[in-house]
N, C-alpha and C positions, 0 to 999 in steps of 0.2 A: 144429108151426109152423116156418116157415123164412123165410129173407128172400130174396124174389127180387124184384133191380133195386135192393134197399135198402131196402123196401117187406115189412113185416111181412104173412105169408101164409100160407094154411094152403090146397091143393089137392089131391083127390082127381082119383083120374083111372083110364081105361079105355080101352084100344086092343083093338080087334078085327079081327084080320088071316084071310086064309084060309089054305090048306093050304101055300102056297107063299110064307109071308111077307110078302104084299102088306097094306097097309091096307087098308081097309075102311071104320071106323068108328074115332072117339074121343068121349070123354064127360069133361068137367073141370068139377069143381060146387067151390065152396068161399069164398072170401074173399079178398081182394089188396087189402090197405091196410084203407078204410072200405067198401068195394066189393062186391059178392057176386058170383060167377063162376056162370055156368050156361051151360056151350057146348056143342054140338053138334055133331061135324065126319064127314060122311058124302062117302064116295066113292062114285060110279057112273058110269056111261057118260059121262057127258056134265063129268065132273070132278069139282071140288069142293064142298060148301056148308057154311056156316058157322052155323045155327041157319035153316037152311032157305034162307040166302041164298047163290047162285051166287057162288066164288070165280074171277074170271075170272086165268088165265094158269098153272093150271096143272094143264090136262088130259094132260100128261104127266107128272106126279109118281106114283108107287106107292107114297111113306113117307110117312108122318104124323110130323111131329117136331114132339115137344112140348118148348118149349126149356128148360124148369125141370128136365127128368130126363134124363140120361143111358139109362131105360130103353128110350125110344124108339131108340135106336142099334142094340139089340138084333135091331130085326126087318131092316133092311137088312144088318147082316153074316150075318147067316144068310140073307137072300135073296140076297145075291152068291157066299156059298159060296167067298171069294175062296181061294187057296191060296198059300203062303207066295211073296211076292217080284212078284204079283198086285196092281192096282190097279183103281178103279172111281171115276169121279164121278158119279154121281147125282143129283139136284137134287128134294129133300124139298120137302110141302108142311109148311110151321112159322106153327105157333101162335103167337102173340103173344097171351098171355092179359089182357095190362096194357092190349089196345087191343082185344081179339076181333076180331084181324084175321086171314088164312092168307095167309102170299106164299111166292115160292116160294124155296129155298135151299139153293146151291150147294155142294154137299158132295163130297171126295174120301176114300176110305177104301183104304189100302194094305196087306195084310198084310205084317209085316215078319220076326215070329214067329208058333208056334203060337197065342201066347195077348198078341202086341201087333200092336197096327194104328195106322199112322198116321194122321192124322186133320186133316181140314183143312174149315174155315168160314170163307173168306174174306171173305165180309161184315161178320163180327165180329173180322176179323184174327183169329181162332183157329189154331193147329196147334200140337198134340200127341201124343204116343203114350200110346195109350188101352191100358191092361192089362183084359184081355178073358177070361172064366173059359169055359170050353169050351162052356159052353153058348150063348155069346156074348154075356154082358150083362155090361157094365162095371166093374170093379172100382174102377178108378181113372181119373179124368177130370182131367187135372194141371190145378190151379187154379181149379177149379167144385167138384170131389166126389168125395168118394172111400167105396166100403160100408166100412159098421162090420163087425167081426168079429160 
């Protein structure tokens, strides 16, 4: 269980990307408050849907970010491949689980080092340098999350 928003929560969750790091699919089943979560998020030609309904505005997004994990960072810095001193903005499609809503969101990812990138969410005034393990999933997310040993 965790708290996310301040809101006692417990989510499971599944992203299915192809060979090339692109989304695909996501799946988040679980509880948010007194709530029960069952979503849906599938990408195809024609963009996004959210439990089968059309996400309109963001048939250019290739990331699914799911805003409670850090894990979903994972599949855009290894689809950018960036190399040290390299930058990229991207504009994720993000989950809002508290609203099962997808909009789209602005994200800049800079490598600074082998294993930090800078990171920036300006919708949520976020920027920090994300300590990032070679494999490229998050270590440390200053002020959201950081892996247990």
């Amino acid at each position: 269980m965790s708290l996310e928003s301040g809101v006692p929560a417990r989510l499971d969750y599944r992203v299915t990307c192809d060979r090339g790091w692109r989304s695909q699919r996501g799946r988040v089943r679980g509880w948010f408050g007194e709530r029960a979560v069952a979503l849906t998020v599938i990408r195809d030609a024609g963009g996004w849907t959210v439990n089968g309904e059309r996400a309109p505005g963001l048939e250019d997004c290739v990331d699914l970010d799911l805003g409670f994990t850090p894990a979903t960072n994972l599949l855009p810095i290894r689809r950018l491949a960036l190399a040290v001193g390299e930058a990229a903005e991207p504009t994720a499609a993000w989950l809002d689980v508290s609203a099962g809503t997808l909009e789209p969101l602005s994200q800049r990812y800079e490598r600074r080092t082998e294993d930090a990138f800078w990171y920036e969410a300006p919708r949520f005034g976020y920027a920090a340098s994300l300590d990032v393990a070679a494999s490229g999933f998050v270590r440390r997310y200053p002020g959201l999350w950081e892996m247990e040993a």
